[in-house]
N, C-alpha and C positions, 0 to 999 in steps of 0.2 A: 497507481501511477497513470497519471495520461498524458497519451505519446500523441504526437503532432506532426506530422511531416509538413516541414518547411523547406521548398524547393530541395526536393528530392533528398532531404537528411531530418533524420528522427530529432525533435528536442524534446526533450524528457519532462516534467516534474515531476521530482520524488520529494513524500514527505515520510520524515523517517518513523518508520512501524505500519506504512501500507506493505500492502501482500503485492510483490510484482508478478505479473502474470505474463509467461513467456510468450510473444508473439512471433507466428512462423514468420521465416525468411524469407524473402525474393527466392534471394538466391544462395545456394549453401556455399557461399566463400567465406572461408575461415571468420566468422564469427565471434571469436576471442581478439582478435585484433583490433575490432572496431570499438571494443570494451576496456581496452589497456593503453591504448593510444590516442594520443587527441585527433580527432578528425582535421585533415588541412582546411584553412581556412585562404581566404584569396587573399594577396599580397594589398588589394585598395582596399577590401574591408576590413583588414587587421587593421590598416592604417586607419582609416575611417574612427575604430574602435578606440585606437590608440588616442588619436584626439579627442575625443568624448571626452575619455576616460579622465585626461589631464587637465582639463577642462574643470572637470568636475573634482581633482586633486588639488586644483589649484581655488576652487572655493572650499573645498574640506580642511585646506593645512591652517585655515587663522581659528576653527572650533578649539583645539585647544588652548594657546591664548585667551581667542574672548570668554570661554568656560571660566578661567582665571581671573578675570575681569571682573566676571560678570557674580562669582561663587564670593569674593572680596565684600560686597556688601548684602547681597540678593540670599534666603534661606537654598540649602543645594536643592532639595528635590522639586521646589520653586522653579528654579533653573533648569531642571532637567525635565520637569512633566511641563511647564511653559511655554519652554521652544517651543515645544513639541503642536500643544496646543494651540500657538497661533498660527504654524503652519498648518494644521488639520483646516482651519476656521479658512485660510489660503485656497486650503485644494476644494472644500467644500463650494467659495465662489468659479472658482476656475472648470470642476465640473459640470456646474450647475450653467455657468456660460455658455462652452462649449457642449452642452448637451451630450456630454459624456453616459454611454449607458453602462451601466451594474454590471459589473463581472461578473461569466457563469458562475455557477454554483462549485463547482470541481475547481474551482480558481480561487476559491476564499481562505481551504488551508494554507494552502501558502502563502497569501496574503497575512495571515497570521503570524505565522515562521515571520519577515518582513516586520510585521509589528512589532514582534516581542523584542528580536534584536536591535532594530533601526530605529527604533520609536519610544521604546520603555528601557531596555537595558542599559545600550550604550548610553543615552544621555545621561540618565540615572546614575550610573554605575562611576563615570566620566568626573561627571561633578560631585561625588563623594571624592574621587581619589584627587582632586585638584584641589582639594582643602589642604592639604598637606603635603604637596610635592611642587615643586613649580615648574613654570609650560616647557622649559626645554628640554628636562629631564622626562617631563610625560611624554614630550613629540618621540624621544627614542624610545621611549618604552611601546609607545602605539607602532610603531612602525612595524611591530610584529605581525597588525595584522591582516597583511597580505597572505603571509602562511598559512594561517587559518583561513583564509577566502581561498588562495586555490586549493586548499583540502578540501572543505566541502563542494567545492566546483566541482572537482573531481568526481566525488562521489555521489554526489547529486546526478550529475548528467553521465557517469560509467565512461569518463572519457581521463584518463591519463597521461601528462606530458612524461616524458622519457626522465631519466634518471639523472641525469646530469643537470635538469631543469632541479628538482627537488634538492639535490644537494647543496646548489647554490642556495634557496631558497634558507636550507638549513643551514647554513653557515652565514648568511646574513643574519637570522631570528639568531642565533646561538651567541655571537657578537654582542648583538644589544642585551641580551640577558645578564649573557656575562658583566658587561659594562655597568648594567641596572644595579647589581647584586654587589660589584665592587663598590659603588658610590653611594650607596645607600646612606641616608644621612652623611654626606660629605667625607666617609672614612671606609676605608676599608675593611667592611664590615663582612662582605661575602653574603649578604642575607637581605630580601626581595622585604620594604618597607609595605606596611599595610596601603600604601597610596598604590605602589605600583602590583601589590592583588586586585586591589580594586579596579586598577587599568588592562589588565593581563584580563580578568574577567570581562571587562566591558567589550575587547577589540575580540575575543574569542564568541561573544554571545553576536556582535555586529557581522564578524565575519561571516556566520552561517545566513543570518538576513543577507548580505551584498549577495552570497553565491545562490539564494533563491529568487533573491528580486530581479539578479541579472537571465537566469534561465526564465523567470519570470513574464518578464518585459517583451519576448519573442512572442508571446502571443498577447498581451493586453495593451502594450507599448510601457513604453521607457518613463516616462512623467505619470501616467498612470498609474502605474506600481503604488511608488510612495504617495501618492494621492490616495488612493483609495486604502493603505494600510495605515492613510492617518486618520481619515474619516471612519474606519472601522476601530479607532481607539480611545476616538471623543468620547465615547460613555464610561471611560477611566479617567480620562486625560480633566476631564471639568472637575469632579469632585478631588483629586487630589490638588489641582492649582489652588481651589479653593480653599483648601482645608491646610495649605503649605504657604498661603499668601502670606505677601511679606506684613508684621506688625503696623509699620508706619512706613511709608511712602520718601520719607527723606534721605533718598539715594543719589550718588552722584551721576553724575554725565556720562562717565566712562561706563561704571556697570549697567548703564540701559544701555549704551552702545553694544558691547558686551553680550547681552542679551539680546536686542535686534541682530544681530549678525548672527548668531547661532541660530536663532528663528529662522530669518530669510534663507541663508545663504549656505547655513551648515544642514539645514534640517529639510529645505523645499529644496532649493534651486539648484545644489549642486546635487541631487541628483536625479532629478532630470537628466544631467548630464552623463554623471555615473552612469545610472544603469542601461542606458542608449549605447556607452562603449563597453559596458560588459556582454552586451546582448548583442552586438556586431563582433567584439575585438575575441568573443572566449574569458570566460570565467578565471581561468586559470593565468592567462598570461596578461590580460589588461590587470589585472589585480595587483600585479609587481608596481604600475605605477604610485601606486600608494607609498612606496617607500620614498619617492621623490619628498612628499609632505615634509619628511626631516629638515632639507635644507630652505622650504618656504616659511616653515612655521620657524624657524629660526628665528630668520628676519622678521616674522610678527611679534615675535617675544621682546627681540631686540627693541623692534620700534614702537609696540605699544605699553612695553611693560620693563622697557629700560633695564632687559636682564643680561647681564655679557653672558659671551658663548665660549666655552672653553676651546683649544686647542683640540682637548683629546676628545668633544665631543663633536668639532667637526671632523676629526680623524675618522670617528668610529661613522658619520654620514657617510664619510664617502667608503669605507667598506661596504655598506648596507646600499648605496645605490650601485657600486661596483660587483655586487652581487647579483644585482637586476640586470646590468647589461648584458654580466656572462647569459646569467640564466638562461635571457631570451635567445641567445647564438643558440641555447644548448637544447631547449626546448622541443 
C-alpha cells in the first residue's frame, strides 16, 4: 500500500493481495473510527465533486445506446477493443503535448486495476450483452453499478459510509434486479438473460476500475488516470482491433456515429470528468450519481434508437434515483 497525505488526511491505494503494513499514529485517538467511517469531507468540495461527477454522468448515459448502435452493424469485440483504442491513440497526443511525465512506479498497479476494468472489461463485456437486450432494459440493469463503486471505494480507501447509506444503496440495486429478472425476455420469467450476465459482469468488473481510478487521480490527477491506463493497453488493444476488424467497410452512418461517441465521449472525455469528482466528491458518495444515467440514457434510447420506455420502467428510475437522494441525507 502507499499512503499519501494530502492536506493533512491519509489517501490510500490498495491493490488487492498487497501486505498492508501498519503505520504508527500521530496520535492514539480511537483509530477504528477513522476505518469505518467516511472521513468529512467540506460542504464546496463535495459540491465541487458532485459536478464533476454529473458532468461526466452526463457524457457516460448515451455508451449504452451508441454501444447498440454501434454492435447493429460493427463485429462486438471491434466495438469494444476500438473505442478503446482510438481513445488511447487520444491520450497518447494529449500527453505527449502537454509533456506529461510517467507515473511512478508504485502507481502502474493500479493503473492496471483501471485498465482491466475501464478499458478491456466493460467495453468488452457491454458490447456482447447489447447484442441481445436492448438499451433501455441495459440502462437498468447498469445502474447497479454504483453499488459496486462504492463497495470497492470503501474498501479500497478503509473509509465506510454509515448504514443507512448502504441500505438505501441496496434497495435501489435489489429493485432493478428484481425488475431485470421479472422481464426477462418480455415475460415473467424470474430468471437474469445471458445479456444481462454479461452486463452484471461488465458494471461489477468497471466498478472496481472507477473506485481505483478515483483514489487514483488524488495523486497523478483526474485526466491522467484514464490516459495513462489506455496507453498502458495499446500493446492489447492494436492486435485485437486488428484481428476483430470489420470484413467490409459498408457500414451505415449511425453505427460510426455510434462508435465515435463511445470513443470520444464514453471512453476519453467523460472521464476526465468522472474521476476529478470522485477524487474531490468521495468514492463512495459521488458514485450514486451514476444512477441518474437511467433517466438520460432513456432519452437516448428514445431519440436515437426510436425505443418507447415503458411506464413501469420509468417507475422503477425513479425508485433507484429516489434511492440516491435518501442515501446521500443518510450518508
Amino acid at each position: 500500500m502507499q499512503s499519501v497525505n494530502t492536506q493533512g488526511e491519509s489517501a490510500s491505494i490498495l491493490i488487492p493481495g498487497t501486505v498492508v503494513i501498519p503505520q504508527p499514529a500521530a496520535t492514539p485517538v480511537a483509530p477504528v473510527a477513522a476505518t469505518t467511517n467516511a472521513a468529512p469531507i467540506p460542504a464546496k468540495q463535495l459540491a465541487q465533486g458532485m459536478f464533476w461527477g454529473a458532468l461526466g454522468v452526463l457524457m457516460f448515459s448515451g455508451g449504452i445506446p451508441a454501444t447498440r448502435l454501434a454492435v447493429a452493424e460493427l463485429p462486438v469485440m471491434f466495438v469494444g477493443a476500438g473505442r478503446a483504442l482510438v481513445a488511447a491513440l487520444l491520450s497518447v497526443l494529449l500527453l505527449v503535448a502537454l509533456r506529461q511525465k510517467i507515473p511512478a512506479r508504485q502507481h502502474w498497479p493500479a493503473l492496471a486495476v483501471v485498465a482491466f476494468g475501464a478499458v478491456f472489461a466493460y467495453p468488452i463485456f457491454s458490447a456482447i450483452a447489447m447484442q441481445t437486450i436492448d438499451a433501455s432494459h441495459g440502462t437498468l440493469i447498469s445502474s447497479i453499478m454504483p453499488l459496486f463503486t462504492a463497495i470497492f471505494g470503501a474498501w479500497l480507501s478503509r473509509q465506510w459510509p454509515r448504514v443507512g447509506f448502504w441500505l438505501c444503496a441496496l434497495i435501489g440495486t435489489a429493485a432493478v434486479m428484481l425488475y431485470a429478472a421479472s422481464s426477462a425476455a418480455g415475460e415473467l420469467s424470474w430468471a437474469l438473460s445471458t445479456g444481462d450476465l454479461w452486463l452484471v459482469l461488465a458494471c461489477f468488473c468497471c466498478g472496481l476500475s472507477y473506485a481505483q481510478g478515483g483514489l487514483l487521480a488524488r495523486h497523478i490527477g483526474s485526466w491522467q488516470v484514464i490516459c495513462w491506463a489506455l496507453v498502458l493497453s495499446l500493446p492489447l488493444l492494436l492486435p485485437l482491433c486488428w484481428y476483430f476488424r470489420p470484413v467490409n467497410y459498408d457500414i451505415s452512418l449511425n453505427s460510426w456515429l455510434g462508435f465515435g461517441y463511445l470513443a470520444i465521449f464514453s471512453m476519453f472525455l467523460g472521464f476526465f470528468a468522472w474521476y476529478k469528482g470522485l477524487a474531490l466528491g468521495g468514492v463512495a458518495q459521488v458514485s450514486q450519481l451514476q444512477l441518474l444515467t437511467t433517466f438520460l440514457a432513456f432519452c437516448w434510447a428514445a431519440l436515437w434508437l426510436g425505443e418507447s420506455i415503458s411506464l413501469s420502467q420509468w417507475l422503477m428510475a425513479g425508485v433507484v434515483v429516489l434511492s440516491i437522494a435518501i442515501g446521500r441525507k443518510l450518508a
